[in-house]
N, C-alpha and C positions, 0 to 999 in steps of 0.2 A: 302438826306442831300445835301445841297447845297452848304455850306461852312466851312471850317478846323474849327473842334470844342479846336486846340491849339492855330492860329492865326489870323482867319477869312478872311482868305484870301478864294475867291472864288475856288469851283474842279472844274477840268476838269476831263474828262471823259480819261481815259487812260489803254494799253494793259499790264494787266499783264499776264505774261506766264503760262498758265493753268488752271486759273480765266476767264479768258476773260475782257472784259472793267471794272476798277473799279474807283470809282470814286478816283483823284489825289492832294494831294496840291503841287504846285510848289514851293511855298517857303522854306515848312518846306521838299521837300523832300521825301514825304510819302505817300502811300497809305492808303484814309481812306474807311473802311469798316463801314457800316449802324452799327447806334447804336438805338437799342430801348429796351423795358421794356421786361422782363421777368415776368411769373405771371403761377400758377397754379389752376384750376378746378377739383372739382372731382365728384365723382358717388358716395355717401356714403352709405351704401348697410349696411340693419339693419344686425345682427349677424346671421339668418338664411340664409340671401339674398334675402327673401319675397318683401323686402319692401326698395325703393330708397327716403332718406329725401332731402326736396327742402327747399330752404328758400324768405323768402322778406328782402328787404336792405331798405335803406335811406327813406325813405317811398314812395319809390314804390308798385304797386298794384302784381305786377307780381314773380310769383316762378321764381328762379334760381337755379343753383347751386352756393355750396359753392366754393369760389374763391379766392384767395391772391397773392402776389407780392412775389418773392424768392428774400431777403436779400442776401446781399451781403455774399461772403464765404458759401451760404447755396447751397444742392445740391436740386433738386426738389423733388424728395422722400421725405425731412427732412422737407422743406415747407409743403408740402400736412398732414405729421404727427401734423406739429404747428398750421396749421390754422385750422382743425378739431378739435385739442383741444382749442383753443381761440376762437373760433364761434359757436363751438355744446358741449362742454365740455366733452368729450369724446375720448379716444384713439382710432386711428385707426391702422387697420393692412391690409397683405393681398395687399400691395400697388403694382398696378401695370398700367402701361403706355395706352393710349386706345388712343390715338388723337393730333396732335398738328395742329393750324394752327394762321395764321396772321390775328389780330386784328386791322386792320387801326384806328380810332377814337381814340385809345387810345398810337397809336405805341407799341404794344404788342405783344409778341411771348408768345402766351397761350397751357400751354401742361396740355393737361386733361387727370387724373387717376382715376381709380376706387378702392374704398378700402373699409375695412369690419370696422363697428363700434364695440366697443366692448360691446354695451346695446345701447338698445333704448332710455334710460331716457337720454334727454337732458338737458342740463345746460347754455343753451344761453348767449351768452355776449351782453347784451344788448345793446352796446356802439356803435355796427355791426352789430348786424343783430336786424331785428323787430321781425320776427317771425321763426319757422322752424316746419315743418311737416311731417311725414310718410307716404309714398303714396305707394299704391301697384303699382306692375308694370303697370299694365292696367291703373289706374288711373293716374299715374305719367306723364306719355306721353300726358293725356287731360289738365296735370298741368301744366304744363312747359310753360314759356314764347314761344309762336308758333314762328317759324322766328329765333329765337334768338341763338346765337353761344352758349348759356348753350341747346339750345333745339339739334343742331346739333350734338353736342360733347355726347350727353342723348340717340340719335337714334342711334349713329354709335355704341356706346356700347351696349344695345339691340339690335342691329344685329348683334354683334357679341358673342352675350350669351345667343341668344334663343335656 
């Protein structure tokens, strides 16, 4: 951030005590801290745990995971429970934390979860996603956008649930 998101006056770089340098407005007095998006990813793991569903978006060609923005007043757990049901139509359970990290392109702090679906049968909301599929785990790992922070966020949880 470069400049006071209340008065646009330019920051300067300044010592706060136990912080270290954060950026500063002079005018208004204040230190401002880095504002960006918050959003969750998850691992959606069929009810036995066989089998991890990926999806395609906007029409794109490539699997991802399912992913969403955490609303205001919402906690990310409660995300992760809303967009698995408005994406896969489906409840999810069994929520738990696996990965977070910064998404530049979008100013994004993406924390990805993994959680259990409670049936396979999906009910896609067409409005969002194009497609969504069950892949075993072997298969999933060849599905997955290569490269991509849904493929990263995909390995670190398979290595940590082999």
């Amino acid at each position: 951030m470069n400049y006071c998101y209340e008065c646009g006056t330019k920051l300067v770089p300044k010592e706060l005590e136990g912080e270290g340098m954060i950026d500063y407005c002079e005018k208004c007095k204040a230190f401002r801290f880095p504002i960006f998006n918050t959003a969750v990813s998850m691992v959606v793991q069929s009810p036995d745990k066989r089998k991890i569903v990926l999806i395609k978006q906007y029409g794109r060609d490539k699997y991802i995971l399912v992913a969403g923005y955490v609303n205001k007043g919402e906690c990310a757990e409660e995300t992760v429970a809303r967009e698995v049901m408005e994406e896969l139509g489906v409840k999810a359970s069994e929520i738990r934390f696996n990965k977070s990290e910064y998404y530049e392109p979008s100013n994004t702090l993406m924390l990805n979860f993994s959680c259990v679906a409670e049936t396979e049968e999906l009910n896609i909301a067409e409005k969002e996603v194009d497609s969504a599929k069950w892949f075993t785990i072997e298969e999933v790992e060849r599905e997955i956008f290569q490269g991509s922070l849904a493929h990263r966020f995909l390995s670190e949880f398979l290595r940590k649930n082999r």
